[in-house]
C-alpha positions in Angstrom: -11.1 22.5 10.4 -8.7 20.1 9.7 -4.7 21.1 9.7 -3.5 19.5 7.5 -3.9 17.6 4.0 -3.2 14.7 1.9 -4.4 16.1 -1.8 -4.9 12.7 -4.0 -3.8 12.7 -7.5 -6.6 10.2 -9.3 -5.1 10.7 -12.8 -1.8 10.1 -11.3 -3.3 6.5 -10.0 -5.1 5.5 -13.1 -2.3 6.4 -15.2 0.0 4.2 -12.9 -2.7 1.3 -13.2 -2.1 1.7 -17.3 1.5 1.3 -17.0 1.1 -1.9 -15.0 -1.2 -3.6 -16.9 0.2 -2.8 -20.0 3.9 -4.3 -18.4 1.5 -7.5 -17.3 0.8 -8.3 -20.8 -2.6 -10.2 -20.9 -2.6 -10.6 -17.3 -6.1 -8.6 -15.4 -4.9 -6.4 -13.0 -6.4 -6.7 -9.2 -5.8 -3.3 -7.8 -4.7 -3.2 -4.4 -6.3 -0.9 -2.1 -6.0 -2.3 1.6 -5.1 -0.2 4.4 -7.0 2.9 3.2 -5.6 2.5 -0.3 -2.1 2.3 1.1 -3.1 5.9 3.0 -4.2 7.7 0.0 -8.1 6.6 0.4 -9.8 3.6 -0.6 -12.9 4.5 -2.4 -11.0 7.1 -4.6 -7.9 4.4 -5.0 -9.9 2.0 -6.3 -12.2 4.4 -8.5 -9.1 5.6 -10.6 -7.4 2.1 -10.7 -10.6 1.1 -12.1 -10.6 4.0 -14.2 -7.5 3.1 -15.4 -7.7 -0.8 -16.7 -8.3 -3.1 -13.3 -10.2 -5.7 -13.3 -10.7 -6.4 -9.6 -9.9 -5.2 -5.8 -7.9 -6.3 -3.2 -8.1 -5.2 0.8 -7.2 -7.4 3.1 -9.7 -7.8 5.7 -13.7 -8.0 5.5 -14.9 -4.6 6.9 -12.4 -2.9 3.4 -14.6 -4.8 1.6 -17.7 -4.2 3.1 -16.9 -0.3 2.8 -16.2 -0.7 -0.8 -19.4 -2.3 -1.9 -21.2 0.2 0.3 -19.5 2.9 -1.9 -21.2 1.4 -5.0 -18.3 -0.7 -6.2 -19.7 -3.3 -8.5 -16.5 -5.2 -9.5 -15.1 -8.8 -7.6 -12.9 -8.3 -4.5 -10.8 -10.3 -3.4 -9.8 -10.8 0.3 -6.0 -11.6 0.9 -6.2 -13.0 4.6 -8.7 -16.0 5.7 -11.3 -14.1 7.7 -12.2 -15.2 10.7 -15.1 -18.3 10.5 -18.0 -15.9 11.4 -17.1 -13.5 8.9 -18.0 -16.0 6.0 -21.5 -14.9 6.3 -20.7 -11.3 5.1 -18.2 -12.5 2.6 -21.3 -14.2 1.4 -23.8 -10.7 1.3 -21.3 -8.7 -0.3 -19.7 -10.8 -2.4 -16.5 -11.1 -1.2 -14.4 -13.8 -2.5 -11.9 -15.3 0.6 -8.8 -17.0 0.5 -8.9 -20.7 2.2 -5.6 -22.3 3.4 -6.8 -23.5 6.7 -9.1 -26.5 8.2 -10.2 -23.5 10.3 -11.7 -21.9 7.2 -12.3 -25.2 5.5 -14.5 -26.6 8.3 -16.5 -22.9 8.7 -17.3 -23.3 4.8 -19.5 -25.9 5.2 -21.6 -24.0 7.5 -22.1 -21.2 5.2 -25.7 -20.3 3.3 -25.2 -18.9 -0.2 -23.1 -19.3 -3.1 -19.5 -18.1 -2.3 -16.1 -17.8 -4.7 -13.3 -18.9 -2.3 -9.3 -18.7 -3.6 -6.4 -21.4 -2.3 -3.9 -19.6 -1.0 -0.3 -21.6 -1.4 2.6 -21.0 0.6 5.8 -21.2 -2.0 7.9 -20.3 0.8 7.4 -16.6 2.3 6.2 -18.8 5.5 3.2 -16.5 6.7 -0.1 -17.5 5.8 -0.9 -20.5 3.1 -1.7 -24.1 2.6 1.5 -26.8 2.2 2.4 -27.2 -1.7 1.1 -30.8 -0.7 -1.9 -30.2 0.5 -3.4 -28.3 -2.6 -5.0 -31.4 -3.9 -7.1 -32.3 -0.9 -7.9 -29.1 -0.2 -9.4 -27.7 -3.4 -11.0 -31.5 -3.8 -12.2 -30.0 -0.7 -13.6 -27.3 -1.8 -15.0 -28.9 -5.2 -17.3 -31.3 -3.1 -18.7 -28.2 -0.7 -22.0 -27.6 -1.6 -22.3 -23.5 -3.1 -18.5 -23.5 -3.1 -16.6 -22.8 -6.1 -12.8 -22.2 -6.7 -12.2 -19.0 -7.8 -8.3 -19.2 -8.4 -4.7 -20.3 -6.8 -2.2 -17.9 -5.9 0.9 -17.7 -3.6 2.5 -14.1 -2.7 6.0 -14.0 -3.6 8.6 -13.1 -0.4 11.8 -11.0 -2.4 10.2 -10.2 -6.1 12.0 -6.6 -4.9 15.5 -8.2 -5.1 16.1 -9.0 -8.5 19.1 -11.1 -8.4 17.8 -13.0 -5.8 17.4 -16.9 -6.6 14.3 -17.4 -3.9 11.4 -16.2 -6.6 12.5 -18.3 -9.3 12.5 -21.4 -6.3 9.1 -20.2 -5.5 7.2 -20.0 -8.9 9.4 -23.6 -9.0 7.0 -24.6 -6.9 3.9 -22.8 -7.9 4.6 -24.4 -11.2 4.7 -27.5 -9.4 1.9 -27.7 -7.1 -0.5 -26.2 -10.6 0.7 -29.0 -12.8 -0.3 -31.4 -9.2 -3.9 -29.8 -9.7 -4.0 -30.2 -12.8 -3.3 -33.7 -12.8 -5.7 -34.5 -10.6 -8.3 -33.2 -13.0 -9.0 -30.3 -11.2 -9.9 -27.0 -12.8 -8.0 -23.9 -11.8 -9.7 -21.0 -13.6 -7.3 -18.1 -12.4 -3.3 -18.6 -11.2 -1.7 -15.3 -9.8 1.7 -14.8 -7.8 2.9 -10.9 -8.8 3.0 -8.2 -6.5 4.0 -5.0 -7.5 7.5 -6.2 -7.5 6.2 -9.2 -10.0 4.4 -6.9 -11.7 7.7 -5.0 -12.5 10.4 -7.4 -12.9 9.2 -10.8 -12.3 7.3 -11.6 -16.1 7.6 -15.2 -15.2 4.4 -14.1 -12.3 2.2 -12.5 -14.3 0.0 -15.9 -14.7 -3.7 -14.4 -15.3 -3.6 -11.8 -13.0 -1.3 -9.3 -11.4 -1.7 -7.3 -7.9 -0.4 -4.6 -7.7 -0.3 -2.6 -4.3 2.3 0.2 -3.7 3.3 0.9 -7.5 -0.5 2.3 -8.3 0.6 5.0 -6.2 3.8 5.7 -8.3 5.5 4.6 -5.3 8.6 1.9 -6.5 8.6 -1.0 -4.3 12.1 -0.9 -4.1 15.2 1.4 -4.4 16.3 -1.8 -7.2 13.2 -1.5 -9.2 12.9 2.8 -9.4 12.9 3.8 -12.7 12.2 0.3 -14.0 8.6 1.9 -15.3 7.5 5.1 -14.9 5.5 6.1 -12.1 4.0 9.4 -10.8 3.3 9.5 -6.9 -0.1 10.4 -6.0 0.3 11.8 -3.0 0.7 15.4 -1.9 1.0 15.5 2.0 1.3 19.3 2.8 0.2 22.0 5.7 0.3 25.8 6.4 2.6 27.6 8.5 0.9 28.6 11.9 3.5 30.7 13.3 6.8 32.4 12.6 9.8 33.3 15.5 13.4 34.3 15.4 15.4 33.1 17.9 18.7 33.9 19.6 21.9 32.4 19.3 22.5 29.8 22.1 19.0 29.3 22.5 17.7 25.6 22.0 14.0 23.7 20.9 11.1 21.8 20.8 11.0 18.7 23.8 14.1 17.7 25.3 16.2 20.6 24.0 17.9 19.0 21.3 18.4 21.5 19.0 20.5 24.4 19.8 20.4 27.2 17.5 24.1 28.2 16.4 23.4 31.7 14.7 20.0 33.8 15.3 17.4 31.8 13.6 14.0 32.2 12.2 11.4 28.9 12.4 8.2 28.6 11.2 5.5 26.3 12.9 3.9 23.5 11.1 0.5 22.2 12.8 1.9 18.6 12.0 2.8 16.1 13.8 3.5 12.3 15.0 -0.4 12.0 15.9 -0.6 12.9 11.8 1.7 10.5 10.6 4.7 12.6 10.5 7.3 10.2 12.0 8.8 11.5 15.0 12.5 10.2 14.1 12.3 12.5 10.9 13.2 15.5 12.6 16.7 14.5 12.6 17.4 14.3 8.6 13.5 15.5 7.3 13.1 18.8 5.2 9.7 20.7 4.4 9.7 22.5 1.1 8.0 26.4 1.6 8.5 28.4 -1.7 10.4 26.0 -3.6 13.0 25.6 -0.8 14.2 22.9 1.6 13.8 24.1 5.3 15.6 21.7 7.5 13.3 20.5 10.6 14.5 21.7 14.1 13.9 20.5 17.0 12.3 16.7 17.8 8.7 16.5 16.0 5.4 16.7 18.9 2.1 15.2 18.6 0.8 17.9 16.8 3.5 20.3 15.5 6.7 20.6 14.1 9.2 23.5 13.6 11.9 24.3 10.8 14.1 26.8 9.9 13.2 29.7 7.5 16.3 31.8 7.7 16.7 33.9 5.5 13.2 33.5 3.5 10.3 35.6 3.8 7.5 33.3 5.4 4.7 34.1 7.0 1.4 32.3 8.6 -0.7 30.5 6.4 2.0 29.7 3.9 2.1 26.2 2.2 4.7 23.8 3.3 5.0 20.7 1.6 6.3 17.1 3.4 5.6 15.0 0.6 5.4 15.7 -3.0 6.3 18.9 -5.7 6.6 22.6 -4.8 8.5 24.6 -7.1 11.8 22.4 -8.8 11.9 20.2 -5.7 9.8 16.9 -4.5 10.1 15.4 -1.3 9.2 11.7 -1.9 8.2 9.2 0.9 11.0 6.8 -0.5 13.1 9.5 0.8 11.5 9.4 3.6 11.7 5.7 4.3 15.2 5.9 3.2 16.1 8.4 6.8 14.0 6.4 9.1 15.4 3.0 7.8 12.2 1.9 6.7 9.8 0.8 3.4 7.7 3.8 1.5 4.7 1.7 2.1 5.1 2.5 6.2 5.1 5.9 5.5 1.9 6.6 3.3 0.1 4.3 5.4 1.1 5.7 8.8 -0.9 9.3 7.1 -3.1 9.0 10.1 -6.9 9.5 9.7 -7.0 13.2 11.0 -5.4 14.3 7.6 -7.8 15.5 5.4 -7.8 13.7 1.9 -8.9 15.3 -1.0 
C-alpha cells in the first residue's frame, strides 16, 4: 500500500487552463505537461487542460509523447527538445511534431518515411537550444524542399518573461519580430508563431502570437513571486500522508540522524512515513511545517529517506491522522512556492521532485 499521496485537483487545472486562455486573447493554448505533468500526472494533466480550452500538448521528450497517444490522446503534440535522429521514426507513428534547429536533425529528416510536422526553434537569446536568428531562412527553405516535411510553426522560448521590468524580453521578441518579418520576406509561409511561457502568458501580451504554452501556471502554481496574484490561480496539488506513530520525549533528549534537534521542553512528535526518497526535500526540515487538524507542526529533526518527524505538543494526534505538506487543511495552505521560497529554489522543483512512489489520485 502506498504511504503517501498526491490527490489531483482536475477542475482546479481546467479552470486554470480557462484563465489562461482567456488572458491570451485569440491565442490557442498548448498545455504543458512534461515531466509527469510538472509531478501532478500527465494523462490527467492534459485531460483537464483539454477539458478546459487547449488546443494542443507539450512534453519534452519522445517517450511523454508516446505515453500520451497510448492513453488515447487524439490532439497535436508538440515536442520542445530536437529528439535524437533515430527517434524521428516514432515522432512519425505517433504523430509527434519535433522541433528542428540543428544540421543534426536537419540531415536525419531526410531519412525519415512518412509525412511529419516539424517546428523551427529560434534562439532570441536564452542561449540553450535553437537555430541563429540568421539562419531561419536556410533552414526552413530547408525544410520546405524535404520531401513529406512540412513547417508546422516558429517559436523561441523566452529567458526572464518572470521579471517584468526587465528589458531582455522586449530585446528578444525584437528579434523574433525580426527574424518572422526575414521569413516572410523570403516568401516563406509561417502558419503558427509562439514565444509565451507561462510568464508570457501572464504579463508578456506582446508573446501571445497564435499560441501560448503554458507549463507551471495550469497548476495554479505562479511562475514567479512578481507575477502571484497577477490572475487567479488554484493549485492542484494536495501532497499529504498519515501519522504512523506518536512519542513524547524528554527534555535534553535530541532526533532523527545526526542529532540535530534537541528538544528544549518534554515534547510530543508524530511520525510521517514521508520522506526524501518521496520528494520531500531533505533541507526542509529546517524551516518546513505539516498541517494536522488545521495546525502548523514544525518538522524536527533532519528529514530520512522515508520518514519524517514533527512536533504535536500540545494537540491530540494519533496514528492514521492526516497530515498535509502541500495544500489546504482547515484555514491554513502550505503552498510549494513556500516551499521553494525555504530551500532557495523555483515551485516547479518541488512538484516535479514528487517522486513516483507517491500515489496520485
Amino acid at each position: 500500500m502506498a504511504r503517501a499521496f498526491a490527490q489531483i485537483d482536475s477542475a482546479a487545472i481546467a479552470a486554470n487552463t480557462a484563465v489562461l486562455a482567456e488572458r491570451a486573447g485569440t491565442a490557442e493554448v498548448c498545455a504543458v505537461v512534461k515531466a509527469n505533468g510538472y509531478g501532478h500526472g500527465a494523462r490527467a494533466a492534459a485531460e483537464a487542460a483539454l477539458s478546459g480550452g487547449a488546443t494542443r500538448l507539450g512534453v519534452a521528450q519522445v517517450h511523454e509523447g508516446i505515453a500520451l497517444r497510448d492513453a488515447g490522446l487524439d490532439v497535436p503534440i508538440w515536442l520542445f527538445s530536437e529528439p535524437d535522429p533515430q527517434e524521428f521514426a516514432d515522432c512519425v507513428r505517433y504523430r509527434l511534431e519535433p522541433p528542428v534547429y540543428s544540421e543534426r536533425g536537419l540531415h536525419s529528416l531526410r531519412e525519415i518515411s512518412g509525412d511529419l510536422s516539424v517546428h523551427l526553434m529560434i534562439d532570441t537569446g536564452m542561449h540553450r537550444v535553437g537555430a541563429a536568428p540568421g539562419d531561419a531562412v536556410r533552414i526552413a527553405g530547408r525544410i520546405r524542399s524535404t520531401p513529406r516535411l512540412t513547417l508546422g510553426s516558429v517559436w523561441t522560448h523566452l529567458a526572464v518573461a518572470d521579471e517584468p521590468a526587465n528589458p531582455y524580453t522586449d530585446q528578444q521578441l525584437d528579434t523574433f519580430d525580426e527574424t518572422l518579418a526575414s521569413l516572410e520576406g523570403a516568401g516563406i509561409d509561417v502558419p503558427l508563431r509562439h514565444a509565451a511561457n507561462s510568464a508570457g502568458t501572464i504579463a508578456v501580451p506582446r508573446a501571445h502570437f497564435d499560441v501560448v504554452r503554458p507549463g507551471i501556471a495550469l497548476y495554479g502554481l505562479p511562475p514567479s513571486p512578481d507575477l502571484d496574484g497577477m490572475v487567479t490561480l488554484k493549485p492542484a496539488m494536495k501532497l499529504w500522508t498519515t501519522v504512523s506513530m506518536v512519542a513524547t520525549h524528554a527534555t535534553g533528549e535530541r532526533i532523527s540522524y545526526g542529532l540535530r534537534t534537541r528538544f528544549e521542553r518534554t515534547t510530543t512528535v508524530a511520525t510521517l512515513p514521508i520522506g526524501y526518497a518521496d520528494g520531500v526535500r531533505r533541507g526542509w526540515w529546517r524551516d518546513g511545517a505539516v498541517l494536522i487538524h488545521g495546525h502548523r507542526c514544525k518538522i524536527v529533526g533532519v528529514i530520512t529517506m522515508d520518514q519524517m518527524m514533527v512536533d504535536v505538543t500540545g494537540l491530540d494526534v494519533a496514528a492514521g491522522d492526516e497530515a498535509v505538506l502541500i495544500g489546504q487543511q482547515g484555514d491554513d495552505r502550505i503552498t510549494a512556492t513556500q516551499w521553494a521560497a525555504a530551500l532557495d529554489t523555483i515551485n516547479y522543483e518541488i512538484t516535479c521532485g514528487i517522486s513516483p512512489r507517491v500515489q496520485r489520485h
